[in-house]
ChimeraX commands (.cxc) that place a marker at each C-alpha (Angstrom):
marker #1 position 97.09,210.52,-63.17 radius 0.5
marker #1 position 100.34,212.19,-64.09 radius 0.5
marker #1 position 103.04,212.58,-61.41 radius 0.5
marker #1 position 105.82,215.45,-61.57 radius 0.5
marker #1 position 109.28,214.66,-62.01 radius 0.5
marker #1 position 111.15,215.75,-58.72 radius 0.5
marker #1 position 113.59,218.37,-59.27 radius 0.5
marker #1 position 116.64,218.95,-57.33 radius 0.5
marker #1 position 116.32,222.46,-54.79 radius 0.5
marker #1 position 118.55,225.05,-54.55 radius 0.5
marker #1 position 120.88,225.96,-52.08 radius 0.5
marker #1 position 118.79,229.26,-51.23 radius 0.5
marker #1 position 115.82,227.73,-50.61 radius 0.5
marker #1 position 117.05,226.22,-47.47 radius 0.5
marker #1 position 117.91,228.18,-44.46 radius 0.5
marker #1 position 120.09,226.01,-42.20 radius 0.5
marker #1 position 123.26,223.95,-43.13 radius 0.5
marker #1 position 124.85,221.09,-40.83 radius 0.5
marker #1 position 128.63,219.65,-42.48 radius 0.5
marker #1 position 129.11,216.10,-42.73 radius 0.5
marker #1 position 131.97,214.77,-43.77 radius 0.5
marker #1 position 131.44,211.02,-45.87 radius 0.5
marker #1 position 133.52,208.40,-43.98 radius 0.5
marker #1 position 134.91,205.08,-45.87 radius 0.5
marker #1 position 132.11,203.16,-44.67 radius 0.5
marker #1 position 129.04,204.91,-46.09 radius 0.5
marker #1 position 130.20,203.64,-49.70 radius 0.5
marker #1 position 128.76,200.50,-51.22 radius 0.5
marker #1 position 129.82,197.98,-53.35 radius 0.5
marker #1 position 128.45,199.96,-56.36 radius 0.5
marker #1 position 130.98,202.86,-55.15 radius 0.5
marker #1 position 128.48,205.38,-54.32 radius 0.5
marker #1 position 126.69,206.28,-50.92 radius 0.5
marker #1 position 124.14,203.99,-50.21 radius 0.5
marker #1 position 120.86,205.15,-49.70 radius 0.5
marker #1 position 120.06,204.67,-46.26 radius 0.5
marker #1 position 123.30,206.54,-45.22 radius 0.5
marker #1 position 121.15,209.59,-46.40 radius 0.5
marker #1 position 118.63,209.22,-43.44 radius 0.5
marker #1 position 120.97,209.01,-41.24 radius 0.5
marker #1 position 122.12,212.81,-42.36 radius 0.5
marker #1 position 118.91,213.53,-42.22 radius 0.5
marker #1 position 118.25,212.66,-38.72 radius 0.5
marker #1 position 121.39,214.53,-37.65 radius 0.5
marker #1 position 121.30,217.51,-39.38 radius 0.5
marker #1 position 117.80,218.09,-38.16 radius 0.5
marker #1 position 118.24,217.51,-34.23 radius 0.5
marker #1 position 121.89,219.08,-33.73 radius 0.5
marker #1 position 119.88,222.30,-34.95 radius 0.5
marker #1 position 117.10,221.85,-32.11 radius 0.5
marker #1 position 119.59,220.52,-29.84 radius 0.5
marker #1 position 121.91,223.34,-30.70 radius 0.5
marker #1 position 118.38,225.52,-30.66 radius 0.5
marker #1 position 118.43,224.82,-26.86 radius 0.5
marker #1 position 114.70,223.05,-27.61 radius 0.5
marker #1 position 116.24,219.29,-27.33 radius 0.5
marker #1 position 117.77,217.50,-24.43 radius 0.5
marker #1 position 118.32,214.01,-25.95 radius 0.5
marker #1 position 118.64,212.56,-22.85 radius 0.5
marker #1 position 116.09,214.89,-20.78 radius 0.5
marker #1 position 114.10,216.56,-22.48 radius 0.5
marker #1 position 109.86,214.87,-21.65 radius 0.5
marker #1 position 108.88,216.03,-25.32 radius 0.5
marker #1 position 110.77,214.01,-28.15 radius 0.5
marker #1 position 110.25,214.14,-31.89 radius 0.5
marker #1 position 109.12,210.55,-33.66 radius 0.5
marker #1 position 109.91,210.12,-37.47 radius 0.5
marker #1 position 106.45,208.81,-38.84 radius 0.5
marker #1 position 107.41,209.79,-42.94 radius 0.5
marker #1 position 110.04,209.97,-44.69 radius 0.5
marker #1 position 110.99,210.20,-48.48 radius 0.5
marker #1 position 114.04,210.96,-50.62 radius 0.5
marker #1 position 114.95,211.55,-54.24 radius 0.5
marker #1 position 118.61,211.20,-55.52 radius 0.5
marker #1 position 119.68,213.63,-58.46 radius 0.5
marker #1 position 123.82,212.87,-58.19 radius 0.5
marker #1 position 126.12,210.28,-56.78 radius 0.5
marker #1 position 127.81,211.24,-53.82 radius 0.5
marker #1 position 130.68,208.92,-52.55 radius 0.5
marker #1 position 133.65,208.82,-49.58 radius 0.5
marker #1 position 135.47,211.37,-49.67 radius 0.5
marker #1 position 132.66,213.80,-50.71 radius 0.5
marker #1 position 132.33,216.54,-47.99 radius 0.5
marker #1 position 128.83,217.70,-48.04 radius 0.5
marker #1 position 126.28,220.38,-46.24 radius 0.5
marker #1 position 123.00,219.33,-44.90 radius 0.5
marker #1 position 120.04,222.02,-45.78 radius 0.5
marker #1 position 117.39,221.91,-43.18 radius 0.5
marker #1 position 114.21,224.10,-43.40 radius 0.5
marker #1 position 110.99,223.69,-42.11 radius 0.5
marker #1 position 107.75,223.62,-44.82 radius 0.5
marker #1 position 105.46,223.14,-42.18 radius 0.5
marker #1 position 104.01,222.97,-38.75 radius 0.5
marker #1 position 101.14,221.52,-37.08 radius 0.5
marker #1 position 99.66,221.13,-33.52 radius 0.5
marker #1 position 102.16,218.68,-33.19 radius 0.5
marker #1 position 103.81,217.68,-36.14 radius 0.5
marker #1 position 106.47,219.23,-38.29 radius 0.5
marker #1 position 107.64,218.67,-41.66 radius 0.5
marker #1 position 110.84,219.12,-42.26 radius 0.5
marker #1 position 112.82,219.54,-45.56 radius 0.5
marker #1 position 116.30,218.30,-46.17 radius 0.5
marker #1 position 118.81,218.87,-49.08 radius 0.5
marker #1 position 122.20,217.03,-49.55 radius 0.5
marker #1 position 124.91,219.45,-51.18 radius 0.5
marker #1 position 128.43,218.66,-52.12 radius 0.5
marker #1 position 130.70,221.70,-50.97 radius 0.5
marker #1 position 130.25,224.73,-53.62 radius 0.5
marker #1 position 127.36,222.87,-55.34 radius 0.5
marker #1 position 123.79,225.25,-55.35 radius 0.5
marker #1 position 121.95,222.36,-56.73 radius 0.5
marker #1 position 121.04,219.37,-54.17 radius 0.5
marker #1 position 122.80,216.06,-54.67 radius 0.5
marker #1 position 119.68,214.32,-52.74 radius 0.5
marker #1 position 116.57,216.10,-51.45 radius 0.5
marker #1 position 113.63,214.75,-49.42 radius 0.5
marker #1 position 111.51,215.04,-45.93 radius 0.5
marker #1 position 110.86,213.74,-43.18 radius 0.5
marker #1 position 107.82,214.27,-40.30 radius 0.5
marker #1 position 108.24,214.50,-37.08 radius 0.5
marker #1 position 105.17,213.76,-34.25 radius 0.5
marker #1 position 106.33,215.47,-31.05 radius 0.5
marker #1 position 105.31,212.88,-27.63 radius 0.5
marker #1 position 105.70,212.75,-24.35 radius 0.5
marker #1 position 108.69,210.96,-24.04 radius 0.5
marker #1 position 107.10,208.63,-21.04 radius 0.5
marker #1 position 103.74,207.95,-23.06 radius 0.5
marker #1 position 104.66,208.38,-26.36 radius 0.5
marker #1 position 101.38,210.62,-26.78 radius 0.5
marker #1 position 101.17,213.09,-29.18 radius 0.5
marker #1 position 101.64,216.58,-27.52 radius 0.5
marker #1 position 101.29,220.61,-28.23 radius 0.5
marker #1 position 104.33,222.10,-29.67 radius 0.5
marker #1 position 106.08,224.38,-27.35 radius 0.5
marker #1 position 106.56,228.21,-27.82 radius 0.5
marker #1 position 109.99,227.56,-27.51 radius 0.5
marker #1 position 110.28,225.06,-30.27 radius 0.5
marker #1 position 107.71,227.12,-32.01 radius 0.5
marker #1 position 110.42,229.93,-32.45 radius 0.5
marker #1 position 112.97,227.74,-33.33 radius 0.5
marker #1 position 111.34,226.54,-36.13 radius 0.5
marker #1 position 109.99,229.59,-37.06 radius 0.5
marker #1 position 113.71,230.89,-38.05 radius 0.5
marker #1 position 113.92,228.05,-40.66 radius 0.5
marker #1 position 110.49,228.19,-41.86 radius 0.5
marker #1 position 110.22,228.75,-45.75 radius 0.5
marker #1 position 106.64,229.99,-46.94 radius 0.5
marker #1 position 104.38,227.72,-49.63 radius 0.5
marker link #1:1,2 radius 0.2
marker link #1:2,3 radius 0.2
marker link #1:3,4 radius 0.2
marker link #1:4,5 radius 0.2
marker link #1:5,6 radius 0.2
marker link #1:6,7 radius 0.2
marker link #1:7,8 radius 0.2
marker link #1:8,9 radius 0.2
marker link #1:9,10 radius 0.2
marker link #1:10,11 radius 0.2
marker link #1:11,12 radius 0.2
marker link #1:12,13 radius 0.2
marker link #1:13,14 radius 0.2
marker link #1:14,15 radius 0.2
marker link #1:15,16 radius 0.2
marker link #1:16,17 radius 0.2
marker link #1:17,18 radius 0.2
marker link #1:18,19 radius 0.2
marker link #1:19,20 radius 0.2
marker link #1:20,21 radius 0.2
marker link #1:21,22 radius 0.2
marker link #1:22,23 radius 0.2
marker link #1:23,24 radius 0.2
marker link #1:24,25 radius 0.2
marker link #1:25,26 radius 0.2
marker link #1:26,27 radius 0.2
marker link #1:27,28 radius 0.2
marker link #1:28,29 radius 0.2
marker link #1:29,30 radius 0.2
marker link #1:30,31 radius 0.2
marker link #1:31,32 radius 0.2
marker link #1:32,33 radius 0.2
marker link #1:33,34 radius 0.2
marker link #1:34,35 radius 0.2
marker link #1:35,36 radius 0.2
marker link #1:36,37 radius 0.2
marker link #1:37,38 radius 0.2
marker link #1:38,39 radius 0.2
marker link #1:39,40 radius 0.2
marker link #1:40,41 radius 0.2
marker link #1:41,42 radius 0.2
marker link #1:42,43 radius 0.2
marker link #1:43,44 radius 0.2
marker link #1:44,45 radius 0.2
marker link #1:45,46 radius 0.2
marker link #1:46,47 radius 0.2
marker link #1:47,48 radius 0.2
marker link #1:48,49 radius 0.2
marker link #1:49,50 radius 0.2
marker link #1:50,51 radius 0.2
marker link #1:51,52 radius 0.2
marker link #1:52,53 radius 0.2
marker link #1:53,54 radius 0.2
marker link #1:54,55 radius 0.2
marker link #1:55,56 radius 0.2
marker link #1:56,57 radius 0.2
marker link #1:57,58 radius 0.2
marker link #1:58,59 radius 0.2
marker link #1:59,60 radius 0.2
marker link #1:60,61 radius 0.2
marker link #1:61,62 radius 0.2
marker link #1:62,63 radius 0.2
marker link #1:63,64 radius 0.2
marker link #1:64,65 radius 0.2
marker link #1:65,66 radius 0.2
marker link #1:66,67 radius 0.2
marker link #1:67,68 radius 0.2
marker link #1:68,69 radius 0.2
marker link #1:69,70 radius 0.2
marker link #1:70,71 radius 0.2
marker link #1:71,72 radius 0.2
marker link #1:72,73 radius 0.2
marker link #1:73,74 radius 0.2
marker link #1:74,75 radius 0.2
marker link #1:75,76 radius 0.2
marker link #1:76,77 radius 0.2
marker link #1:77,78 radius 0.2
marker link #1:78,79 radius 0.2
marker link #1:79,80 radius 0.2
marker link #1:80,81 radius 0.2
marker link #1:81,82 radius 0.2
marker link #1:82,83 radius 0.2
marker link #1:83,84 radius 0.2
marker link #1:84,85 radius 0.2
marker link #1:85,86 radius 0.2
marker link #1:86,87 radius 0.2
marker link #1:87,88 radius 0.2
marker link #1:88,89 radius 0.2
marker link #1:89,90 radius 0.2
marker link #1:90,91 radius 0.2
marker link #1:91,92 radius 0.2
marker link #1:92,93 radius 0.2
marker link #1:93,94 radius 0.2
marker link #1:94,95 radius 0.2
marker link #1:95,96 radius 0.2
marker link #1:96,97 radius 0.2
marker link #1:97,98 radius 0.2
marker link #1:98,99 radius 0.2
marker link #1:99,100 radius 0.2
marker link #1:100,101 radius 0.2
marker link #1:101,102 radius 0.2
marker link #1:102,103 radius 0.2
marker link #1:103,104 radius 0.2
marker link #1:104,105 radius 0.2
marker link #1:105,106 radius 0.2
marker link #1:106,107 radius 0.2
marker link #1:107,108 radius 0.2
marker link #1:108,109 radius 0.2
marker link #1:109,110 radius 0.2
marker link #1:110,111 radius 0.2
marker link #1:111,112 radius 0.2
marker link #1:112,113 radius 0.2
marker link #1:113,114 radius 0.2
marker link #1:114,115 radius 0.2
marker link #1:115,116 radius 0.2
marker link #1:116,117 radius 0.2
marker link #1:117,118 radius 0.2
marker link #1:118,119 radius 0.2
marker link #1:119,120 radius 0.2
marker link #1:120,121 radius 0.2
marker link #1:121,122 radius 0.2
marker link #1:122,123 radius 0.2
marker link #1:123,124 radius 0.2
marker link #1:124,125 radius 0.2
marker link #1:125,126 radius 0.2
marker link #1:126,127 radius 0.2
marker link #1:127,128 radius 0.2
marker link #1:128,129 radius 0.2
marker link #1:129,130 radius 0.2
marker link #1:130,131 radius 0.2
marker link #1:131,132 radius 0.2
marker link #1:132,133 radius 0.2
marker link #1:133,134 radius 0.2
marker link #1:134,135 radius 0.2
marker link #1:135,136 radius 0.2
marker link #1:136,137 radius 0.2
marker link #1:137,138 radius 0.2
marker link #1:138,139 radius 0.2
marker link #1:139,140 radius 0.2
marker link #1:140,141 radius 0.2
marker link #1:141,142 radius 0.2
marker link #1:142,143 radius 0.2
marker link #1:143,144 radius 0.2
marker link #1:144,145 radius 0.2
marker link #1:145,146 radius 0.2
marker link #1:146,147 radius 0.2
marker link #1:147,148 radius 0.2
view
């Protein structure tokens, strides 16, 4: 079984962008951002666009996204005090799932620094049972949607 190298994406092929700013702290001993920093990006670049969406109270809303996958591949180092733009687009949606698509760009750069996914269940918040996603969110997703 032969396995495809990963390739880094393109700026175009993503159709949302979140800044983040590297801080001090995200650097490790090896003088690059460590890994797990890059989830964390991730994660925020993702739900400040449905919370800015109007689809996500954080601390209301009954419906709340779960992260059940999640992957990355690093192409370039990125270290403190890179400033960087989070690529969000959405590469598909299910009955109650969506997978998401993230790319980590320096400032200017077209070609991601870090790309990967991550899936999201949507539950009831109380019973943490998978649930229908809304119209609403529907919509929302719909405008970052890229076609495979």
């Amino acid at each position: 079984m032969s396995e495809q190298k990963p390739v880094a994406g393109h700026r175009a092929g993503f159709r949302h962008f979140h800044p983040i700013r590297t801080r001090w702290m995200d650097n490790d001993v090896y003088g690059h951002v460590n890994n797990v920093v890059y989830y964390s990006w991730f994660d925020t670049a993702v739900n400040h666009y449905l919370v800015t969406s109007g689809v996500l109270d954080i601390e209301r809303s009954t419906v709340i996204g779960l992260v059940i996958e999640t992957h990355c591949n690093y192409f370039a180092s990125v270290a403190f005090p890179d400033q960087l733009e989070v690529g969000v687009r959405v590469a598909h949606v299910g009955r109650s799932s969506v997978r998401y698509e993230i790319g980590i760009f320096k400032v200017g750069d077209e070609t991601a620094s870090a790309q990967g996914h991550f899936v999201h269940v949507y539950v009831d918040r109380a019973s943490r049972r998978p649930v229908e996603i809304a119209a609403a969110m529907r919509e929302a997703l719909a405008k970052i949607a890229v076609a495979r």
